[in-house]
C-alpha distance (Angstrom), angle and dihedral (degrees) to the residues before:
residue distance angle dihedral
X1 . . .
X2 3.92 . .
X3 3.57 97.8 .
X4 4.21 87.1 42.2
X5 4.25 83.1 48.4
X6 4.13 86.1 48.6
X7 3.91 93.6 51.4
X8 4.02 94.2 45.7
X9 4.25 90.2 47.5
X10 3.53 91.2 49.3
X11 4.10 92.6 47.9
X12 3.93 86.6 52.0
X13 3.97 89.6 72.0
X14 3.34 89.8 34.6
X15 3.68 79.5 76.6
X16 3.43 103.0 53.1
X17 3.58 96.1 69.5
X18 3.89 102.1 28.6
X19 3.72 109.8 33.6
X20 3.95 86.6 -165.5
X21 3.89 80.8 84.8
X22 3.46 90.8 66.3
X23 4.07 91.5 79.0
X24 4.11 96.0 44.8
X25 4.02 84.8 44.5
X26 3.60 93.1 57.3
X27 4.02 93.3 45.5
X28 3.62 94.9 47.8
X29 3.75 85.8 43.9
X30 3.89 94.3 54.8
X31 3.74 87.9 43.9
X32 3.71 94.8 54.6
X33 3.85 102.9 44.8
X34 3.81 101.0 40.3
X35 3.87 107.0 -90.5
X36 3.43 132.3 117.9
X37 4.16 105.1 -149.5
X38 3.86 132.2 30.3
X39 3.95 130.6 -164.4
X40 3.70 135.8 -179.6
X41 3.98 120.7 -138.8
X42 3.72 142.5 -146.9
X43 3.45 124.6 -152.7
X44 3.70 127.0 -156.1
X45 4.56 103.4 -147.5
X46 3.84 72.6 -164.3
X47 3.70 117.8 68.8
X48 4.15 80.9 -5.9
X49 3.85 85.2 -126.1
X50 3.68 112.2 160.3
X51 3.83 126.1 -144.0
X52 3.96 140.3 -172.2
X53 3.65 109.3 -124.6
X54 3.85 129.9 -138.4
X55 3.89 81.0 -94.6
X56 4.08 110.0 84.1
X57 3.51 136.2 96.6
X58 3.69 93.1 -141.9
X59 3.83 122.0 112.5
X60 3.58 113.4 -80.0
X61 3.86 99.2 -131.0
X62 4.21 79.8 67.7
X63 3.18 94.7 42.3
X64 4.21 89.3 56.2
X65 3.61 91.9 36.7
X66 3.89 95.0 53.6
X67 4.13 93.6 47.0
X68 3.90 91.1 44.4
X69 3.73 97.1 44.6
X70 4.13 125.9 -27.4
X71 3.86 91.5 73.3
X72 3.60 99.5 89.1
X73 3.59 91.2 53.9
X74 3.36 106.9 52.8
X75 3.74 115.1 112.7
X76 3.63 102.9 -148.5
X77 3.97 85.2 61.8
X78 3.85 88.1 76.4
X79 4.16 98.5 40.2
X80 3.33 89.9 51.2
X81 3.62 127.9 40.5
X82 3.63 90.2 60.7
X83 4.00 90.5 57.8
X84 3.83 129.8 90.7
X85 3.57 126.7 -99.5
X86 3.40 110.9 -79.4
X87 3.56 100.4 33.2
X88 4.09 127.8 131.2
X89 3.31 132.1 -136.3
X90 4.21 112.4 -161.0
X91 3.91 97.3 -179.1
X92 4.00 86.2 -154.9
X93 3.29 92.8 65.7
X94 3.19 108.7 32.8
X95 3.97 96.9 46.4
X96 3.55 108.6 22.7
X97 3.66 136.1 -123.8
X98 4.07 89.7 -93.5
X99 3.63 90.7 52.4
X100 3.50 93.7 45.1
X101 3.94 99.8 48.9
X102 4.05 90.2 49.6
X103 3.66 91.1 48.1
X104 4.15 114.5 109.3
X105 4.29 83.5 -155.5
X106 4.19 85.6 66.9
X107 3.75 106.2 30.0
X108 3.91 90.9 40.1
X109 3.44 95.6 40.1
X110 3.91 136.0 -2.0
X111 4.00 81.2 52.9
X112 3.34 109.0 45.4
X113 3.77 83.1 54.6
X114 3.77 95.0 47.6
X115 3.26 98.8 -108.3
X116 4.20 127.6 127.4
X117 3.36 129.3 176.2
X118 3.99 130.2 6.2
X119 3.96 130.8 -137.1
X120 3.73 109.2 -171.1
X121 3.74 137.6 -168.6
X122 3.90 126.5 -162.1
X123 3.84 100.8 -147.8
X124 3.64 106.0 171.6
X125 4.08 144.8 17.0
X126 3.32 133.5 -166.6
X127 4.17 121.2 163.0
X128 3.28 82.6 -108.4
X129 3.70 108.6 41.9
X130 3.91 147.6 13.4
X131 4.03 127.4 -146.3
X132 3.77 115.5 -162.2
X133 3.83 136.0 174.3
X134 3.99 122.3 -141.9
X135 3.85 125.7 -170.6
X136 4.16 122.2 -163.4
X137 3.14 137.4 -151.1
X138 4.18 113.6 -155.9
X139 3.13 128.0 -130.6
X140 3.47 120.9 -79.1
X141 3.64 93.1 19.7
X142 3.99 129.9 120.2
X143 3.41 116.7 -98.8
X144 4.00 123.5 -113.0
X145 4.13 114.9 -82.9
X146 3.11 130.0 -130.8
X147 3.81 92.2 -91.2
X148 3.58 97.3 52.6
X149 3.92 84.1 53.7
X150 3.42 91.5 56.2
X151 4.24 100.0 50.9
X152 4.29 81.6 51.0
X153 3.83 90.9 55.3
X154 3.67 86.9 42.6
X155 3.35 92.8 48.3
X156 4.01 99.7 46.0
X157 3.83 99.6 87.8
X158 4.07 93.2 59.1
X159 3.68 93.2 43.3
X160 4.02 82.6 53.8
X161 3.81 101.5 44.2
X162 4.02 84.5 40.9
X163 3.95 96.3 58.6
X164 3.71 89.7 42.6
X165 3.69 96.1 53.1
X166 3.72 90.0 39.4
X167 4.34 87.0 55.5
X168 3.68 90.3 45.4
X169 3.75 94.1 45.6
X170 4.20 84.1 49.6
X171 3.61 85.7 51.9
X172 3.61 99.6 52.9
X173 3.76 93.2 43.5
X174 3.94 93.2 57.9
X175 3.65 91.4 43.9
X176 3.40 87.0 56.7
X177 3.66 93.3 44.4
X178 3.58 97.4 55.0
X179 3.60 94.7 49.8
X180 3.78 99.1 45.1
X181 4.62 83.7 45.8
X182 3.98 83.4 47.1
X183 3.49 110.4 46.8
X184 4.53 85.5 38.8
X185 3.69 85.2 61.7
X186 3.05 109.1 50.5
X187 3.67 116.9 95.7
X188 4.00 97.9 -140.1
X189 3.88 113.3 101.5
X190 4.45 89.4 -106.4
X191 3.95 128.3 -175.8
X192 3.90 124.7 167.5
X193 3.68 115.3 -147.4
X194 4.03 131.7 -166.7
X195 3.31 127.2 -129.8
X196 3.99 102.0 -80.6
X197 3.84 85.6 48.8
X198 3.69 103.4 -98.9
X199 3.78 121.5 151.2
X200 3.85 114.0 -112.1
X201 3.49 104.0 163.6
X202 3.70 138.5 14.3
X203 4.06 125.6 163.8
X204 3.14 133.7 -141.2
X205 3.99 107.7 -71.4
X206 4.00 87.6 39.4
X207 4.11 92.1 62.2
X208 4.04 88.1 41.3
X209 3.61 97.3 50.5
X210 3.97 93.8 48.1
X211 3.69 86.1 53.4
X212 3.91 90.8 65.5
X213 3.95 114.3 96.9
X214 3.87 94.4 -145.7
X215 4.20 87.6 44.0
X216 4.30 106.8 123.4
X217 4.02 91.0 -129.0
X218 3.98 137.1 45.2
X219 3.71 132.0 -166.6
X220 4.10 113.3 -120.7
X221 3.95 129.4 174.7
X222 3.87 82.9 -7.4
X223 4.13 97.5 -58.8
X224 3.79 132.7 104.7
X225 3.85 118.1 -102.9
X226 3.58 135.0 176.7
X227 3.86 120.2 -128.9
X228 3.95 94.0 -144.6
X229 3.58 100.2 6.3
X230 3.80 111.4 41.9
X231 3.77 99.8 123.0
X232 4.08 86.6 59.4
X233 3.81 98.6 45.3
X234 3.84 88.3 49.5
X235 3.54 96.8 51.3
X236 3.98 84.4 48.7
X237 3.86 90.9 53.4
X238 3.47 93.6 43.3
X239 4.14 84.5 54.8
X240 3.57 96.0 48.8
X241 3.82 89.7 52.0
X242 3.63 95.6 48.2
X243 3.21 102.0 -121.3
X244 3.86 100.4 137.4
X245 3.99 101.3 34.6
X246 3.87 124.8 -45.1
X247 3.77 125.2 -6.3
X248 3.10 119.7 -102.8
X249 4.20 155.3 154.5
X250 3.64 129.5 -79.7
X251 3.68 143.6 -175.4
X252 3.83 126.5 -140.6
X253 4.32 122.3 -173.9
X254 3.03 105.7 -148.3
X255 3.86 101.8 173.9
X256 4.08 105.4 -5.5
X257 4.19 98.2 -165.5
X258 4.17 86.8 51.1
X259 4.20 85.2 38.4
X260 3.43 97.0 -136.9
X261 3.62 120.0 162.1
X262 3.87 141.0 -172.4
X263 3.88 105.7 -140.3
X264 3.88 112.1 -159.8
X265 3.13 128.0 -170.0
X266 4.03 158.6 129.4
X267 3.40 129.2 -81.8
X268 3.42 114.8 -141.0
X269 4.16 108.0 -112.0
X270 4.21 80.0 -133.1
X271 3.74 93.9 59.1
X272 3.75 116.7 103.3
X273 3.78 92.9 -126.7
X274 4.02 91.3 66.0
X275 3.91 88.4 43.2
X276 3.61 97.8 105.2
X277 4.48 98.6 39.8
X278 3.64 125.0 72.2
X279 3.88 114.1 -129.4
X280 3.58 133.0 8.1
X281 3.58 121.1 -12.9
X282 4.36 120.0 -163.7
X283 3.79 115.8 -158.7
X284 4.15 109.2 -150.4
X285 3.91 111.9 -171.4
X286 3.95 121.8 163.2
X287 3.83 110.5 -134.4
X288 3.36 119.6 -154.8
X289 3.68 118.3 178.5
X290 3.98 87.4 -24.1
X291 3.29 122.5 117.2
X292 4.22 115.5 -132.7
X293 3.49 91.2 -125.5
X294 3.62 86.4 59.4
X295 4.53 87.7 54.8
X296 3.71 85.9 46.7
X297 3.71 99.0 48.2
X298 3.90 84.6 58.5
X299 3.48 104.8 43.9
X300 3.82 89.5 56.7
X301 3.96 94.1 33.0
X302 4.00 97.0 -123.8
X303 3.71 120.9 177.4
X304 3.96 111.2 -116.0
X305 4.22 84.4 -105.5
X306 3.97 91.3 48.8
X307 3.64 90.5 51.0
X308 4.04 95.0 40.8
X309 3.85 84.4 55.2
X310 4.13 86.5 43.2
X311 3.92 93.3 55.3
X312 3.91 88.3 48.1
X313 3.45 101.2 51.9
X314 3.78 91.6 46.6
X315 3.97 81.1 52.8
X316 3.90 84.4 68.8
X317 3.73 92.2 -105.4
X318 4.27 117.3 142.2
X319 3.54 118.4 -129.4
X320 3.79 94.1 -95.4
X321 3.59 99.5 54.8
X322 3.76 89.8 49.2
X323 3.72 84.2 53.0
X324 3.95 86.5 60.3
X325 3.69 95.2 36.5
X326 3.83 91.5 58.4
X327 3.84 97.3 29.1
X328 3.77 101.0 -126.8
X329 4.17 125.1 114.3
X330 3.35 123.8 -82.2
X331 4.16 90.5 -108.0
X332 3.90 90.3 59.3
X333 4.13 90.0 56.5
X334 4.05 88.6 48.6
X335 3.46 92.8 46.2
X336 4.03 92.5 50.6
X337 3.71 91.7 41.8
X338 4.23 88.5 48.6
X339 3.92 79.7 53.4
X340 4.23 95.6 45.3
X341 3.97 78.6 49.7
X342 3.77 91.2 55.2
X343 3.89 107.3 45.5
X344 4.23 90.6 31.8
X345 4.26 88.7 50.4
X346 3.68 84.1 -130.9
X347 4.26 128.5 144.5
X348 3.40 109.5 -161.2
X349 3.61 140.4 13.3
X350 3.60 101.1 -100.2
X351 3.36 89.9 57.4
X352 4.04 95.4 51.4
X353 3.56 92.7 54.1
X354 3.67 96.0 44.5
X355 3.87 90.0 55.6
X356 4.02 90.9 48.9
X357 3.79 95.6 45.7
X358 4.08 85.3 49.1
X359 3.44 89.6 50.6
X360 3.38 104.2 45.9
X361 3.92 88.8 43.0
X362 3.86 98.8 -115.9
């Protein structure tokens, strides 16, 4: 049993990093604790809809016929959404072998499909989601023992920690993904840099443009340098990391009949882009012809009204005069400024337009 425990721990973190380990968890899991058939849910916090996931072992045709319709029947939907993490529901128990042979769910259902009673798992919560793990026994088949109980119990802190890492591991790898898919399309020359200067990113147009001869800057060692003008963009990288005082925004012209400018400047530590990198993080992106507003608007995905009320309020102006200055009501404005809130992971308004005017080196 110790060696089967050892083999069903280690599986669990399998799972964290490849979530095809999810599917031999849950068979080895069934195997081990008396059940024949295994299934991972998704719960909407919404509409509080439940739904089998492409993860089960159970027969497809119940799979299809609990999404489409048997979901808002199920009893264990009602016990235990309202529980903690970590809690389990045995239906047995909990609703009795009258309850269960009267109820339509079972003999409509779980039976005709083979399936008896349910041991269930909530794994994970979010507000806007719940993950939970269900094991089966079929029909006919003898139910778990006491022992069997036991290894699950034993088992139910890994299988916790395991969907939690395996969430936050999701989470990191779309933050990452949107960044790397926003910064590649966007068609400003665009390089991140730590905090000793060192080039961690650059898209598309950034590694193009330092591959021109006549371009203004080069990449050496793996930092940004200026051909003619090194010593300045330096001492603006150094300012934008804070290494001399505050950190703050600067401007580099680079070529001032083609306008193009080198924009500088901090990214907040706040800011989903600096999410995943200790310490200070400097975004460089040559602008030429673009207005910063226009960098910004992309990096945080604004709609052209959200960032036409943006460059307003940076202007100075108060919600109601940008109201009149773009002709809409007053609950249009709050509703795009409740939305520049949202995708900026900014509070209050003060704090919007001081982020913008940092970024934008005002």
């Amino acid at each position: 049993m110790d060696e089967l425990y050892d083999s069903l721990v280690n599986l669990c973190y399998e799972c964290v990093l490849d979530p095809g380990a999810w599917r031999p968890l849950l068979d080895h899991l069934a195997a081990a604790t008396g059940h024949q058939m295994g299934a991972l849910l998704f719960l909407d916090q919404r509409d509080q809809r439940p739904r089998v996931t492409s993860i089960h072992s159970c027969d497809p045709a119940s799979v299809e016929a609990y999404n489409a319709y048997y979901h808002q029947f199920d009893p264990a939907k009602e016990m235990l959404v309202p529980r903690a993490v970590g809690s389990w529901y045995h239906d047995l128990e909990e609703l009795g072998s009258r309850r269960i042979q009267r109820d339509l769910y079972y003999q409509e259902f779980h039976i005709p499909f083979g399936m008896h009673n349910i041991s269930c798992i909530k794994l994970h919560e979010t507000a806007a989601s719940g993950t939970y793990l269900s094991l089966l026994t079929a029909v006919g088949a003898t139910l778990p023992e006491m022992p069997q109980r036991d290894l699950l119990a034993r088992l139910s802190p890994h299988l916790l920690r395991a969907a939690r890492m395996s969430d936050r591991l999701q989470e990191l790898e779309l933050e990452v993904a949107h960044r790397d898919l926003l910064l590649e399309r966007h068609p400003a020359p665009v390089w991140l840099l730590n905090g000793e200067g060192r080039v961690l990113y650059g898209n598309r147009q950034a590694e193009q443009r330092l591959g021109q001869p006549q371009f203004a800057l080069q990449g050496r060692q793996g930092r940004l340098h200026g051909k003619a003008l090194d010593g300045r963009l330096q001492a603006l990288i150094r300012q934008a990391v804070g290494r001399d005082g505050k950190r703050r925004a600067g401007w580099l012209d680079l070529d001032s009949e083609a306008q193009s400018q080198l924009l500088v400047t901090p990214l907040p530590e706040d800011l989903a882009l600096a999410a995943r990198h200790r310490g200070p993080l400097v975004l460089v992106a040559l602008l030429e012809n673009q207005p910063a507003s226009q960098l910004l608007a992309d990096l945080f995905q604004l709609t052209p009204a959200e960032r036409r009320l943006a460059d307003l309020l940076v202007r100075g102006l108060t919600p109601e005069a940008c109201a009149a200055r773009l002709n809409v009501s007053i609950n249009t404005v709050r509703t795009q400024l409740r939305a520049l809130f949202r995708k900026t992971e900014t509070e209050r308004q003060a704090e919007l337009v001081h982020l913008f005017t940092r970024l934008q080196g005002l």
